[in-house]
C-alpha atoms as an extended CHARMM CRD file, in Angstrom:
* protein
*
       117  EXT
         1         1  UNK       CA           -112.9880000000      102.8020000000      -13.1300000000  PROA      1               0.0000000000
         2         2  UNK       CA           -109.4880000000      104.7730000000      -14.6490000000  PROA      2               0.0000000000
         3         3  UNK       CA           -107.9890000000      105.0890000000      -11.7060000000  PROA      3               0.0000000000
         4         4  UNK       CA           -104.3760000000      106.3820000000      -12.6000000000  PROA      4               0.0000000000
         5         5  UNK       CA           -102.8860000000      107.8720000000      -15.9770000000  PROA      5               0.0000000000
         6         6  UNK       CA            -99.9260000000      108.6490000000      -16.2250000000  PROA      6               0.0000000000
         7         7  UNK       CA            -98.5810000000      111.8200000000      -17.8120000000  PROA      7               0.0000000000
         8         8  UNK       CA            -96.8730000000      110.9340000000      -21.5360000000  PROA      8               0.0000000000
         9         9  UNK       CA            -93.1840000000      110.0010000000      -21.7910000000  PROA      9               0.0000000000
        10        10  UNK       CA            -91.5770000000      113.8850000000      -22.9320000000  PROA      10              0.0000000000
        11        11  UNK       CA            -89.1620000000      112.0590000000      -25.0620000000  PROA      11              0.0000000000
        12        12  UNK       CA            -90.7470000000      108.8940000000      -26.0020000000  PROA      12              0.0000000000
        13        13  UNK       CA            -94.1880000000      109.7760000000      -26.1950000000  PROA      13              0.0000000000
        14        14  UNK       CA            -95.7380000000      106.5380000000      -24.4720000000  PROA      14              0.0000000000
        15        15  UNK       CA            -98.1490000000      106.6140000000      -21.9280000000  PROA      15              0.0000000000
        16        16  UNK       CA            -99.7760000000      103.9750000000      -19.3000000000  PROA      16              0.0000000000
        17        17  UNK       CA           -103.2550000000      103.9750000000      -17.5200000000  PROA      17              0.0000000000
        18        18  UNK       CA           -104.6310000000      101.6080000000      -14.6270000000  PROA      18              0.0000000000
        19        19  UNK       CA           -108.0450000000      100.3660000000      -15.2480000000  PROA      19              0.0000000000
        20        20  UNK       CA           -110.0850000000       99.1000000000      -12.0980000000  PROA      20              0.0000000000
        21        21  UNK       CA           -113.1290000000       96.7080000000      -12.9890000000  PROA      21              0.0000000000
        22        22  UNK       CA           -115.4180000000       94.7910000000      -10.6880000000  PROA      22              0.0000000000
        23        23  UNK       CA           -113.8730000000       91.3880000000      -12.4400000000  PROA      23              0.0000000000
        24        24  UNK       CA           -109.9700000000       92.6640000000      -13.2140000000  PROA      24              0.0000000000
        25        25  UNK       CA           -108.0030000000       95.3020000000      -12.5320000000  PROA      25              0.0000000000
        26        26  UNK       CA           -104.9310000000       95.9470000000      -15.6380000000  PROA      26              0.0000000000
        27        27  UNK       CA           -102.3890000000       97.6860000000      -17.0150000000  PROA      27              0.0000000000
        28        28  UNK       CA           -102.3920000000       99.2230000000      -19.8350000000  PROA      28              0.0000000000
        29        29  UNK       CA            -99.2590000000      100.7790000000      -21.8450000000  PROA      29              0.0000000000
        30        30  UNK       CA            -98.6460000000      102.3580000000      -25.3090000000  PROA      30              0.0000000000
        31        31  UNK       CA            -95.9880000000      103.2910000000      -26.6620000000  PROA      31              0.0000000000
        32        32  UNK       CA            -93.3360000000      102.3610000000      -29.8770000000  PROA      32              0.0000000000
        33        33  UNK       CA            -92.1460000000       98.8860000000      -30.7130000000  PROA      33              0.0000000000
        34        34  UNK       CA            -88.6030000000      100.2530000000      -30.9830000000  PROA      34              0.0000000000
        35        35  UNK       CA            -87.1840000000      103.6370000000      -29.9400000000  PROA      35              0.0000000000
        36        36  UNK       CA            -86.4590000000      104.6560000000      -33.6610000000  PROA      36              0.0000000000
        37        37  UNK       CA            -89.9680000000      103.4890000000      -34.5780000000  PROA      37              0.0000000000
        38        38  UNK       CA            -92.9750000000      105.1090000000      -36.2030000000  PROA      38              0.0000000000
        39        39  UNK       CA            -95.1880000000      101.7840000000      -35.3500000000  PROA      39              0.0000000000
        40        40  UNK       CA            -96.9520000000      101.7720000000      -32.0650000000  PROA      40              0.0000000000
        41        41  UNK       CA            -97.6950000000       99.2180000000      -29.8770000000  PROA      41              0.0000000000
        42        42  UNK       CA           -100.5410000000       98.4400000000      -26.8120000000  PROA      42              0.0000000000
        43        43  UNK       CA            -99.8620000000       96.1650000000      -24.4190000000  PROA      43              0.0000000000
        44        44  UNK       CA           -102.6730000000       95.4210000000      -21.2990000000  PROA      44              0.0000000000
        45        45  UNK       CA           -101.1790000000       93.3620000000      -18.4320000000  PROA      45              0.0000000000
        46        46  UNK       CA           -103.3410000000       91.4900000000      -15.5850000000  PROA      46              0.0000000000
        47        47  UNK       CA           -102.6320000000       92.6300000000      -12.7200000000  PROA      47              0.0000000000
        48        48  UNK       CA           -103.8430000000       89.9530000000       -9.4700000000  PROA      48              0.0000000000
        49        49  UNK       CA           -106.2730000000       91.4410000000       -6.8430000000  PROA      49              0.0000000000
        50        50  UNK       CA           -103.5370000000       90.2120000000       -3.6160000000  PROA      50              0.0000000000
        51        51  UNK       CA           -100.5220000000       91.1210000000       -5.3040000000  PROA      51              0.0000000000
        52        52  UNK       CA            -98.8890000000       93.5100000000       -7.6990000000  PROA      52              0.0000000000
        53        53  UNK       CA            -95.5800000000       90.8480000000       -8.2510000000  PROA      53              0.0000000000
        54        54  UNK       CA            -97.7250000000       88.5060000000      -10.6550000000  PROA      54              0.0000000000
        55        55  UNK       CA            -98.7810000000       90.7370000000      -13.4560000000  PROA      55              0.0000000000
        56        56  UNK       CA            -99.1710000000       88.8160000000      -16.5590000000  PROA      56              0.0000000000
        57        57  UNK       CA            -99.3990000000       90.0720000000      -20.2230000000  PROA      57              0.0000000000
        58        58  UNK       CA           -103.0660000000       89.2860000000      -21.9620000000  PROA      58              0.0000000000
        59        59  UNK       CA           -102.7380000000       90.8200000000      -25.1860000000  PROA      59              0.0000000000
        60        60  UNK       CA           -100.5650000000       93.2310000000      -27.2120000000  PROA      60              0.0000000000
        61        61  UNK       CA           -101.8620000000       94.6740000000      -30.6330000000  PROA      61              0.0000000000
        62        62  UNK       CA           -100.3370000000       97.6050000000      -32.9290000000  PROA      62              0.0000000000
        63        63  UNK       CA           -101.7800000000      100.3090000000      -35.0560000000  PROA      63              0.0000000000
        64        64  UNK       CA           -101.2000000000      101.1680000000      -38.7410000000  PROA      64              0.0000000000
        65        65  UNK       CA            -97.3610000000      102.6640000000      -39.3420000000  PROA      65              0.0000000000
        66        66  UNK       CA            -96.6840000000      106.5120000000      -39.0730000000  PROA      66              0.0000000000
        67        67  UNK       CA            -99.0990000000      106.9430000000      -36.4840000000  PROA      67              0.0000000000
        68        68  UNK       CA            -98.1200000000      110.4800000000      -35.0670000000  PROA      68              0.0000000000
        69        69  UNK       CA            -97.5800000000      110.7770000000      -31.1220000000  PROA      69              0.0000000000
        70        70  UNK       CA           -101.1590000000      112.4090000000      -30.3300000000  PROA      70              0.0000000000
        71        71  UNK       CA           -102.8440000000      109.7610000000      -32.1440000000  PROA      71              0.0000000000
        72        72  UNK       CA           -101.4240000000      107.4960000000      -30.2000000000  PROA      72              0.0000000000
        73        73  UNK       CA           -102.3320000000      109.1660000000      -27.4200000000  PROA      73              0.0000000000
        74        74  UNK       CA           -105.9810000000      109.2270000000      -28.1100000000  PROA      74              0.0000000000
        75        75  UNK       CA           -106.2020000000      105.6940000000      -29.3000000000  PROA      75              0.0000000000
        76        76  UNK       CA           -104.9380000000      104.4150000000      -26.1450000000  PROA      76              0.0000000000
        77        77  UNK       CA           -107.6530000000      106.3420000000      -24.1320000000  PROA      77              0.0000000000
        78        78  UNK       CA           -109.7630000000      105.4910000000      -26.6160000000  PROA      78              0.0000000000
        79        79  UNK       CA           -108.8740000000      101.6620000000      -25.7230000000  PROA      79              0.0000000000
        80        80  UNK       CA           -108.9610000000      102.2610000000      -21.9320000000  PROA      80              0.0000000000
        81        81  UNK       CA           -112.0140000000      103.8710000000      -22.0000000000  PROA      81              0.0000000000
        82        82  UNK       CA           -113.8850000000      101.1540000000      -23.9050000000  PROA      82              0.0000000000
        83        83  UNK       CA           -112.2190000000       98.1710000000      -21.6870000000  PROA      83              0.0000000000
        84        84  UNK       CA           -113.7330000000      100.1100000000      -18.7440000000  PROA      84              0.0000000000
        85        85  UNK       CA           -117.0450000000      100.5170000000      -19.8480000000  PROA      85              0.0000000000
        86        86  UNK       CA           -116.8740000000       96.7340000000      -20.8640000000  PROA      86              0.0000000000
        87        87  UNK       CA           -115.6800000000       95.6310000000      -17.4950000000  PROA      87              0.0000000000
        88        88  UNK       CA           -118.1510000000       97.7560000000      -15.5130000000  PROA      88              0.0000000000
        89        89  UNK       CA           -120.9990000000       97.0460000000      -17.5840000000  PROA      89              0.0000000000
        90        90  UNK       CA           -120.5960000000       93.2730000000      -17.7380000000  PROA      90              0.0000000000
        91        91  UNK       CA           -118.3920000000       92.3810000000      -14.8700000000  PROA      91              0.0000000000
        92        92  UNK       CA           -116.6050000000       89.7480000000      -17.0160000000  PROA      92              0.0000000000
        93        93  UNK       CA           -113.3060000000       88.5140000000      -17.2250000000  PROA      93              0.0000000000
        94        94  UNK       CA           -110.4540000000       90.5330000000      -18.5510000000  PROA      94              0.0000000000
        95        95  UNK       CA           -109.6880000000       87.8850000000      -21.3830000000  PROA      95              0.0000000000
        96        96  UNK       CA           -114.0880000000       88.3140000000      -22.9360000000  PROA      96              0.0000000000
        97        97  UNK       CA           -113.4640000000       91.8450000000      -22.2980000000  PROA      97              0.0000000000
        98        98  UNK       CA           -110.5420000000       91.9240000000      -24.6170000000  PROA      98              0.0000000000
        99        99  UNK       CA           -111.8060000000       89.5290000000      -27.4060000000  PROA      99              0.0000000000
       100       100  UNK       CA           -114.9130000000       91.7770000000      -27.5620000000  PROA      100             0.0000000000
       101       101  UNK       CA           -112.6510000000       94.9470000000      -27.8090000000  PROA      101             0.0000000000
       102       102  UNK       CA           -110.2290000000       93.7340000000      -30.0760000000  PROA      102             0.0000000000
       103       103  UNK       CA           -112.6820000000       92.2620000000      -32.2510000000  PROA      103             0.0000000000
       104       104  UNK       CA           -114.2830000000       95.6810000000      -32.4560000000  PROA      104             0.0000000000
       105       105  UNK       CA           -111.0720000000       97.1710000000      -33.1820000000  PROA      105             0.0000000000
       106       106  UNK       CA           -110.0950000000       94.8110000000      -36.0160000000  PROA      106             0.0000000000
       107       107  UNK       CA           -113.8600000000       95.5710000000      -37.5990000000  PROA      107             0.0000000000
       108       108  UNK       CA           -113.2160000000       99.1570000000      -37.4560000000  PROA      108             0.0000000000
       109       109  UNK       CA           -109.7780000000       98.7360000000      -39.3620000000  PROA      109             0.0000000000
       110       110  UNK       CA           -108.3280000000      100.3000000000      -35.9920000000  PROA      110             0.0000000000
       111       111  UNK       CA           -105.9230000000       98.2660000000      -35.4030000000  PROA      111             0.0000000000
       112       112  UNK       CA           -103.0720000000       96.0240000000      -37.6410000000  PROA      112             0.0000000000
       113       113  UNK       CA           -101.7180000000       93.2660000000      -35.6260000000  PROA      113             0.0000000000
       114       114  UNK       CA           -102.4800000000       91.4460000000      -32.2900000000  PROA      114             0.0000000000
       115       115  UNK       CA           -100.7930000000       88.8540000000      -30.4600000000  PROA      115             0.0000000000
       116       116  UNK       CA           -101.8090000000       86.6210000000      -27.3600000000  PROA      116             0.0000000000
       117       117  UNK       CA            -99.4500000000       85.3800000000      -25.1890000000  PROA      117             0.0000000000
């Protein structure tokens, strides 16, 4: 279940949404590599079930160059989306939810880059 999004950045455009699963809960963020940057950038983030202090980084990936603001936008609920209808239909772990989403992303020529921590 989405259970926050927050509103996009006015000046830098990036935006963040919490996704709630029976398995994981994360954090997921968009926004630009660098201020001055056309390239855009998701990272998701673990976040524990007791405690909001250890939240780890699982996976950031980017998205072809001179992707425009609203694209962005709708990529990254595009991505949220997806990761929560993975999580609440299989009630895996965050890490198989992710390699099943970013493989479908790389198939679909979605995405350009991804590193794991």
């Amino acid at each position: 279940m989405i259970t926050s999004r927050l509103p996009p950045s006015p000046v830098l455009g990036a935006v963040a949404t919490t996704v709630c699963c029976p398995a994981f809960t994360c954090f997921v963020s968009t926004s630009r590599c660098l201020f001055v940057s056309a390239h855009w950038e998701t990272a998701v983030f673990e976040v524990p079930p007791i405690t909001d202090l250890d939240i780890r980084l699982r996976v950031r990936f980017g998205y072809p160059s001179k992707l425009k603001r609203k694209s962005s936008a709708m990529l990254h609920e595009m991505v949220c989306s997806k990761l929560d209808n993975l999580g609440e239909a299989s009630q895996k772990p965050l890490t198989e939810c992710l390699s099943s989403l970013i493989a479908e992303l790389r198939e679909n020529h979605v995405i350009s880059w991804v590193k794991w921590p």
